[in-house]
N, C-alpha and C positions, 0 to 999 in steps of 0.2 A: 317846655313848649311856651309857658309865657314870657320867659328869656327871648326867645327866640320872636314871639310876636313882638314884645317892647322893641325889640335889637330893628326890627323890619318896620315897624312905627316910624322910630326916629332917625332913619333914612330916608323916610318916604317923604316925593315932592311932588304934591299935585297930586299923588295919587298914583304917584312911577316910582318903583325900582331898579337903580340902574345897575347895570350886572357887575360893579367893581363891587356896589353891596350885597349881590346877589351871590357872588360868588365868596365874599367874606363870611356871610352867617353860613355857607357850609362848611368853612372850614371851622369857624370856630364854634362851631355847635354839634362837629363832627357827624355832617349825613351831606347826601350827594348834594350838587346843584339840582335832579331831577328834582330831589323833594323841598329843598328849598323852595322854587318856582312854585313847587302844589301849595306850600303856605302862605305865598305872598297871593296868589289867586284865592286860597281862601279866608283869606283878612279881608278880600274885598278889592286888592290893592292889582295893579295889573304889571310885569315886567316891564322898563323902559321897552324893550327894542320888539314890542308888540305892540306901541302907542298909536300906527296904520293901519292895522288891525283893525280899530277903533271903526265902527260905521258897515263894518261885516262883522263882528263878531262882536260882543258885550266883554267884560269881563267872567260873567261865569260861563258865556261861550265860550271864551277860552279855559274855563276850566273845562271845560267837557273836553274840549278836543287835546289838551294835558293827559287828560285818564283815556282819551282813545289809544286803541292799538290796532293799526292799517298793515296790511300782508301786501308787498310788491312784489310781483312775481314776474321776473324777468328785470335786470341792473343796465340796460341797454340804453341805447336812446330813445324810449320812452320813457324807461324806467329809473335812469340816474336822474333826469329831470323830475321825475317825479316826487322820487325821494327826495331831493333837495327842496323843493317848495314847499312838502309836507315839515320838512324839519323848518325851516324859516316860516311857516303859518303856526308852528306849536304844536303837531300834536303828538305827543308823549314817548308811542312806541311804535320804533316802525321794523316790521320783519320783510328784510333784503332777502331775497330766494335768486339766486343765478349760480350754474355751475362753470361759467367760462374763465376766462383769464381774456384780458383783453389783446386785441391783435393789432396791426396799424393800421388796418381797413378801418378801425372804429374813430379813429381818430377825428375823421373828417366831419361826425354828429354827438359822439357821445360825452357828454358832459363830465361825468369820470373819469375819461382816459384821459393819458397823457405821455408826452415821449418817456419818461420816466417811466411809468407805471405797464410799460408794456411788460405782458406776461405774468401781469399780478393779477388775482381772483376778483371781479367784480363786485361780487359781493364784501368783501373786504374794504374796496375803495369807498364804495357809501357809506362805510363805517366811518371811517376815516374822514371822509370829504364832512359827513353831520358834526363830527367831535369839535369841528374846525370852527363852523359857520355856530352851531347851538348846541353846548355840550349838555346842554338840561335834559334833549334827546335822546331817548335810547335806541340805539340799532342791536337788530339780532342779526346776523352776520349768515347765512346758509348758502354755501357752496354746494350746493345740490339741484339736481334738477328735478321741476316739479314733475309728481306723476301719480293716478290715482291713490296708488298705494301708500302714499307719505303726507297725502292731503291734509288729514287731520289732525297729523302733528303741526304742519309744517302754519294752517288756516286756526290754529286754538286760541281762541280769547282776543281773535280781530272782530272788530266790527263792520269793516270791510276791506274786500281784497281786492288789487290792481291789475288787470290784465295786460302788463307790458313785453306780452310775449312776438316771437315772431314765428312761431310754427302755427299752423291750424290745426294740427291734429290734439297739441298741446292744451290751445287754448278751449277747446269744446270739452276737452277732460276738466280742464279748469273750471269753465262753468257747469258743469256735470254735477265738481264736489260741492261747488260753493250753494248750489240748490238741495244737496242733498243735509249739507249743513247748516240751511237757511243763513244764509250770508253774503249781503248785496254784492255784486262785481262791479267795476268799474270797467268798462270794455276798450280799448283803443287800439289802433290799426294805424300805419302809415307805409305809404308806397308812393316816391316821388313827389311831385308838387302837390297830395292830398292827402288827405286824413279823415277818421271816423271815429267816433265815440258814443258810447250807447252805457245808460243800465240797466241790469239784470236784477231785478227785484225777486228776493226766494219766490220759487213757487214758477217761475217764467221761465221759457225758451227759448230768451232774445238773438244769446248767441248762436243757437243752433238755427234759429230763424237766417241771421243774416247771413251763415255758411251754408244753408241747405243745399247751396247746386254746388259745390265744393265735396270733391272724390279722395284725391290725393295729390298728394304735390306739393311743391311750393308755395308761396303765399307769390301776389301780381308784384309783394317789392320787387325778388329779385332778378325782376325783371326792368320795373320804372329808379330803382336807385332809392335812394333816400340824402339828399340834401342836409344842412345842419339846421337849418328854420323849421322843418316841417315835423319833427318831433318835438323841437321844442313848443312849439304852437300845440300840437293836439294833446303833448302832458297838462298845461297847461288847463285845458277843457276839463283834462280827467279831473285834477286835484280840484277843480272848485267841485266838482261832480262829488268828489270822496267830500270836501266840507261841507255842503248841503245836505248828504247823509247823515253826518256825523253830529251836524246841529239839528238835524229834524228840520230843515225847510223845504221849500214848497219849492215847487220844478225842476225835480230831477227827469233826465232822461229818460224815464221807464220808456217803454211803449214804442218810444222813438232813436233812429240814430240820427245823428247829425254828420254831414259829409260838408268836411271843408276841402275848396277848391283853392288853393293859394295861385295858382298861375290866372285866375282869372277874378282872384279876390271875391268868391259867392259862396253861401252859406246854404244849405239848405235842410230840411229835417225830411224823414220818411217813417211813416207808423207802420208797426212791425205787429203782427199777432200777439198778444199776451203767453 
C-alpha cells in the first residue's frame, strides 16, 4: 500500500490524477482501476476527469459517491441516460435491471441503442457503454425483469434505486419494495413533450400518491410518443436527485413532483401527501 501511495504521490499534479496513471498503478500493483480510484480519493488526491466535479462535489464527496451503489431499474430512455451520467459523476456501483433486447423503435431516444446493437439485451449495453466512458465503474448487468419477488436480491446494498420504468403497475411494486426496504427511489416519468420526477423518501407514499386515479392500462406515453430530448432532460433531474441523496444535501424532491413542460418551456412543482 505505501508503494502504491508513493507510486500515486509522484504523479500527482495539482492534486489530479490522470487516468494514464491511474490506470498504470493498477496494473502494476495488480488490483482493478475501481480500487485504484478508492486510493487516490483516499490520499486526498482527486481523478483528473472528475476536476468539474469540483464545486458539486469535494473530493471526499466523491469519495462517498465511489463507495455508493445506485439500483436502475429499467435500461430504456430514461434509464441508459441515466446510468451513463451516474458513471461519468463517479459513483462506484451501478445495478442495470432490464429484461429487453432492444428494437428499432428505440432507436429514435435511447442512448444505448444502436443499429448495431439491435437485439442485444439492455442490460448488457450499459455494461458495455460504462466500461467505455469510466472503467473504474462497476455495472452489474440483470437481464431480468423487476417484480416483487426478486426485489431484494435485485435492491441489496444500494442506497438508492432509479425508477426508469414504463409500466405503472411495475413502477408502484417498485416503490412498494423500496419502502419496505427503506430505500429512497428516484421517481421519473416521460410521455411526449413532458416529464416528472419526484422522491420517495422510506416511510412515504409519493408514488402511490401520484398514480392514485390510475386502474390499469398503459402509461399516457403510449399515447403522446416520447421524442429524444424529453428523456434525456428528465434523467438528467433524476441523477442530480440520486447525488443530493447520496451526498446528504438539502432539497431533494420529497413531498413534491416536478412537471416539466418542454413544448411550452415551464417548470412547475406540486406537494404530494407524505
Amino acid at each position: 500500500m505505501d508503494e502504491l501511495n508513493n507510486f500515486l504521490e509522484a504523479h500527482a499534479e495539482m492534486g489530479l490524477i490522470g487516468w494514464v496513471h491511474q490506470a498504470e498503478a493498477a496494473r502494476r500493483f495488480g488490483i482493478t482501476v475501481h480500487q485504484a480510484e478508492r486510493a487516490i480519493l483516499e490520499m486526498g488526491l482527486l481523478p483528473a476527469r472528475y476536476q468539474r466535479n469540483c464545486g458539486t462535489a469535494s473530493v471526499e464527496g466523491q469519495l462517498v459517491l465511489h463507495g455508493s451503489r445506485v439500483a436502475v431499474i429499467g435500461c430504456g430512455g430514461l434509464g441508459g441516460y441515466v446510468v451513463e451520467q451516474l458513471a461519468r459523476l463517479g459513483v462506484g456501483t451501478i445495478v442495470a435491471v432490464d429484461p429487453d433486447v432492444f428494437e428499432e423503435h428505440n432507436l429514435n431516444r435511447q442512448l444505448l441503442s444502436s443499429i448495431e446493437g439491435l437485439g442485444a439485451p439492455k442490460a448488457a449495453a450499459a455494461a458495455q457503454r460504462v466500461a467505455a466512458i469510466n472503467p473504474a465503474v462497476t455495472v452489474v448487468p440483470v437481464q431480468d425483469a423487476f417484480c416483487p419477488e426478486n426485489a431484494s436480491v435485485l435492491l441489496a446494498g444500494s442506497r438508492v434505486a432509479v425508477d426508469a420504468l414504463d409500466s405503472v403497475q411495475t413502477r408502484l411494486e417498485l416503490a412498494d419494495a423500496c419502502n419496505r426496504l427503506q430505500l429512497p427511489l428516484v421517481h421519473g416519468a416521460i410521455a411526449g413533450w413532458y416529464g416528472q420526477v419526484a422522491t420517495q423518501l422510506p416511510g412515504h407514499a409519493t408514488v402511490r400518491h401520484i398514480y392514485s386515479s390510475w386502474t390499469s392500462g398503459a402509461g399516457v406515453e403510449r399515447e403522446l410518443g416520447n421524442p429524444s430530448f424529453t428523456p434525456a432532460a428528465v434523467a438528467g433531474v433524476q441523477t442530480a436527485e440520486v447525488c443530493k441523496l447520496l451526498l446528504g444535501l438539502e432539497h431533494p424532491l420529497s413531498g413534491r413532483k416536478l412537471l416539466l413542460d418542454l413544448l411550452h418551456m415551464d417548470m412547475d412543482h406540486f406537494t404530494l401527501p407524505a
